[in-house]
N, C-alpha and C positions, 0 to 999 in steps of 0.2 A: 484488635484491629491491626492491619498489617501496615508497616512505616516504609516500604519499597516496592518496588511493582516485583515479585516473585515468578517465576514460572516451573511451573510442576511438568513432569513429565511422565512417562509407562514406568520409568527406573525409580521416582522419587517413593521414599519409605512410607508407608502407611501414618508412620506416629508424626510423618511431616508437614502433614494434611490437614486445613482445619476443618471441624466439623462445620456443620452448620451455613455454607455458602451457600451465597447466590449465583448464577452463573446467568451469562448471557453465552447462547450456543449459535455456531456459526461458521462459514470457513472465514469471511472477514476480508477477501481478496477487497485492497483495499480503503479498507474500512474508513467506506463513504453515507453518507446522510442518513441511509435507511438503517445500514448496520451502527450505526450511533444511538440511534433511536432504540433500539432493541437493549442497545448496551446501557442507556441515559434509566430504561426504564427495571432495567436488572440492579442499577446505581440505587435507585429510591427506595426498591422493596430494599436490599439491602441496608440501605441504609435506617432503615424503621425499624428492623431486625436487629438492629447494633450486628451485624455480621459482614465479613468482608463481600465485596466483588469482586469476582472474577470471569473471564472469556472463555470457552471450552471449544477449539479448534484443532482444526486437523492438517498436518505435512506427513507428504507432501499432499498438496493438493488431488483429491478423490480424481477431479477428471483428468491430475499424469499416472495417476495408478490404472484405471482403466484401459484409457487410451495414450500409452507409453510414446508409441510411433507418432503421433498428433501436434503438430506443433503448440504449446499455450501460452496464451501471452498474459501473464500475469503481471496485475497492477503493482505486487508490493511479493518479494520474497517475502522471507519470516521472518527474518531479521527486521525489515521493515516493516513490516505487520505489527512483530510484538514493538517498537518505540513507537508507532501510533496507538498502539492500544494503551501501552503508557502514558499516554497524552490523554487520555481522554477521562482519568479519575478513577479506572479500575483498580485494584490493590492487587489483579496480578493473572496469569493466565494460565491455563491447562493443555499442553499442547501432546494431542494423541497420536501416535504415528497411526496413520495408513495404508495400512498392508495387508497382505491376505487375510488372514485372523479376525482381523477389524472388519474388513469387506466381507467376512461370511457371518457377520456377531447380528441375530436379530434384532430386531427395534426391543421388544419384550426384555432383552437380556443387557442390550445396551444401558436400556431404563434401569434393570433393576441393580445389575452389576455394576455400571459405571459409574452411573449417576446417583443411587441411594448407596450400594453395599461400600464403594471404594473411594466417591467425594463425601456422601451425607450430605447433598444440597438438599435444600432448606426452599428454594424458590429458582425457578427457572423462566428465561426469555429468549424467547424466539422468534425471527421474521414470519408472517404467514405465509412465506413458500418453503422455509425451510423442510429437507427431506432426511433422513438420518435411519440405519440399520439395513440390513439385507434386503436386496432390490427396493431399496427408498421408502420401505411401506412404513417406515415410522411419518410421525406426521406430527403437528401442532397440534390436530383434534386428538391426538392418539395422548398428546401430554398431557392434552387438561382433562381427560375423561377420566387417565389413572390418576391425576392429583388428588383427589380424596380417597383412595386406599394410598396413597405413600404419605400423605399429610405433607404433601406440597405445595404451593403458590405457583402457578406457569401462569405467563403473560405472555400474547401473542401479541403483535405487533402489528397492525397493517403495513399497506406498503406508503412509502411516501414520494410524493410526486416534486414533481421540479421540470420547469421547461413543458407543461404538461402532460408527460409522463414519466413514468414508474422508475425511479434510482433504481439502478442495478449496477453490479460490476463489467455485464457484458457492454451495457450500453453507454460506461465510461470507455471501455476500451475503442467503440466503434468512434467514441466523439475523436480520442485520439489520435486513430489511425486516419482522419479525416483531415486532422491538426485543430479542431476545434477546441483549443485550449479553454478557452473562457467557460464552455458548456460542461466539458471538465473537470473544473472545479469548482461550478455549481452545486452539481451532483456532488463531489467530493466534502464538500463544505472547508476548502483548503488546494491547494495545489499539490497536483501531482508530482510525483519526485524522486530519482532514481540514486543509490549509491554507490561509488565505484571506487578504485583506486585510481590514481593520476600515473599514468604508462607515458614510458618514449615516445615521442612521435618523429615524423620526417623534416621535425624545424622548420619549415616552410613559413607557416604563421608567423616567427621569427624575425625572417626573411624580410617578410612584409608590412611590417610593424604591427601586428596582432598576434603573439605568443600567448601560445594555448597549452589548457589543460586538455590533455585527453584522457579519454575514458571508453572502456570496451562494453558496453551493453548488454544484457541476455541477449543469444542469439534468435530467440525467438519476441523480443520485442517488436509490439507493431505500429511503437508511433511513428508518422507520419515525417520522411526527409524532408527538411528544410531550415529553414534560420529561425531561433527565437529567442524574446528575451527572456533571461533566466537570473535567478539569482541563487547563491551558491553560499553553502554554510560550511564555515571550519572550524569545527568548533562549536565554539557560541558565536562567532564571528561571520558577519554575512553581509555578499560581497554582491551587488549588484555585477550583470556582464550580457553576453551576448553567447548564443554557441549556434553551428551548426553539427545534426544531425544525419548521416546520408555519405555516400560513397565517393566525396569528394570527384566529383565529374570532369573536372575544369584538370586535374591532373593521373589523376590512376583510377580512377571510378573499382575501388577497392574494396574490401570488408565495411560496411556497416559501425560509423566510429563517431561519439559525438567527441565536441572541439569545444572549448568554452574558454570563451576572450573575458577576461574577468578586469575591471575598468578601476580604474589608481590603484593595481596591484603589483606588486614586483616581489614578492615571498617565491622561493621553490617550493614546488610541490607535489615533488616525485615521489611516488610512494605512498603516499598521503591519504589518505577517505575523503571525498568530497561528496557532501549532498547538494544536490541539483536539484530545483523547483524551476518547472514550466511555467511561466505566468503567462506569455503570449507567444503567438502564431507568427512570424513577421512575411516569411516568401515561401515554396518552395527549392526544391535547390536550383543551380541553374547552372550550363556549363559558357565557360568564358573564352573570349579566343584569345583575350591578352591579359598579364596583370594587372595593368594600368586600367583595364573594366573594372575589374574584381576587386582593388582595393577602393575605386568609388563607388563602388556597390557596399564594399563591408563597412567605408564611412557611413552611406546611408544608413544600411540594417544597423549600427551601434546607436545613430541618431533616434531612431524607431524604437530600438528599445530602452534607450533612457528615458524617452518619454512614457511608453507604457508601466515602465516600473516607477516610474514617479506618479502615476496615477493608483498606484498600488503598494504605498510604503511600507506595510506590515505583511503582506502577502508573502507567507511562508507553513508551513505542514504546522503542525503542535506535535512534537516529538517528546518521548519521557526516553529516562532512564532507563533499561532493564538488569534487577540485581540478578 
């Protein structure tokens, strides 16, 4: 059994490979309720198998291979992907590039190449919508009908509901873009949460007694401008605060910047990784015609979210290591 979450890739040697895994299959954008499910249940055959688990996913992301020009808003790069995935009790993951080659590789050869001649899994999990090989025509029925000529185990998944319908990654994104934070991390089983480095900014915050971190965003992320409370990990260390999201209106309605007011903090933090978890929604943005508005406004939003985070004291992602 493996003692670190590992990730295998197209480059890693054949002899570096253990036989005999189980895999939960998936892209895992991120990996929220339904895709836990898939994975919880690739953990148990694994686990009866005394054989590791592992995740077998694809970067980039199939629909930026396709459609390049397309803006997407992706819940979790890869980097974030694989330390959730390390969160969650796998022993390690399989990350296949997607690219031409891969995009013209049938389902038939996928199975038999990837999955038996180059992993040797042992047992396989899948959501029931998962689709996988040349124009999607691999399928779930298509795994369990080969599992007895490969002398495999596949387990399909249903879907799982929440909010009365179907967890998906598209329909965390839409809760987002809406600011429905809460619905969010229903579906997620965890708060969603982005990582960045801590950049210059214009001091302003400074200025006005709330100096901030900032951080530059995917340019194509679609949550929703406005104020919310967040809390913020450095480390192991995590830092209740407040940030606004959104093109600061009130002065240069600029590029798309979050700001995060991190409360009994005085450490710099320039340079630095900060993760950021969404726990609540507090306004949209607003524009102000004076300061003296704006900094009774950002008292209020601070009051707003110490209260939600204190209704929330443990509320943060499950992050693992990746060796």
């Amino acid at each position: 059994m493996t003692t670190r979450f590992s990730v295998i890739r197209d480059a890693t040697p054949p002899g570096d490979i253990i036989r005999g895994t189980v895999v939960a299959m998936g892209n895992f954008d991120g990996v929220h309720l339904g895709h836990r499910a898939v994975i919880s249940a690739a953990i148990d055959m694994a686990r009866t198998r005394g054989k590791p688990a592992f995740a077998v996913t694809f970067e980039p992301h199939p629909r930026s291979f396709f459609s390049p020009h397309t803006p997407q808003f992706r819940l979790t790069d890869e980097a974030a992907k694989l330390r959730l995935l390390a969160g969650t009790g796998l022993d390690g993951a399989v990350v296949m590039t997607f690219d031409g080659p891969r995009a013209g590789t049938t389902a038939q050869d996928f199975i038999n190449h990837d999955l038996i001649a180059r992993l040797g899994v042992s047992g396989v999990a899948v959501g029931y919508d998962f689709h996988f090989g040349k124009g999607r025509a691999g399928s779930p029925s298509l795994l369990a009908a080969e599992a007895p000529r490969l002398g495999i185990e596949v387990h399909v998944q249903p879907h799982v509901d929440i909010l009365d319908r179907p967890v998906s990654s598209s329909a965390i994104r839409m809760a987002l873009a809406e600011g429905q934070v809460t619905e969010a991390t229903a579906m997620l089983g965890g708060p969603w949460f982005i990582t960045g480095e801590v950049i210059h900014g214009e001091k302003r915050g400074r200025d006005l007694g709330y100096p901030t971190a900032n951080i530059r965003l995917d340019t194509n992320c679609g949550l929703r401008h406005g104020i919310y409370a967040v809390r913020a990990g450095i480390g192991d260390k995590r830092v209740d605060g407040v940030a606004s999201f959104g093109r600061r209106p009130t002065f240069d309605n600029g590029a798309p910047l979050l700001e995060v007011f991190l409360f009994d903090f005085k450490s710099d933090l320039y340079g630095r990784q900060l993760d950021v978890a969404f726990i609540g929604f507090i306004r949209d943005e607003l524009k102000f015609d004076g300061i003296e508005g704006l900094v009774r406004q950002m008292d209020d939003d601070s009051a707003k979210a110490r209260a939600m985070l204190a209704a929330a004291p443990d509320a943060f992602p499950k992050l693992g290591e990746v060796g």
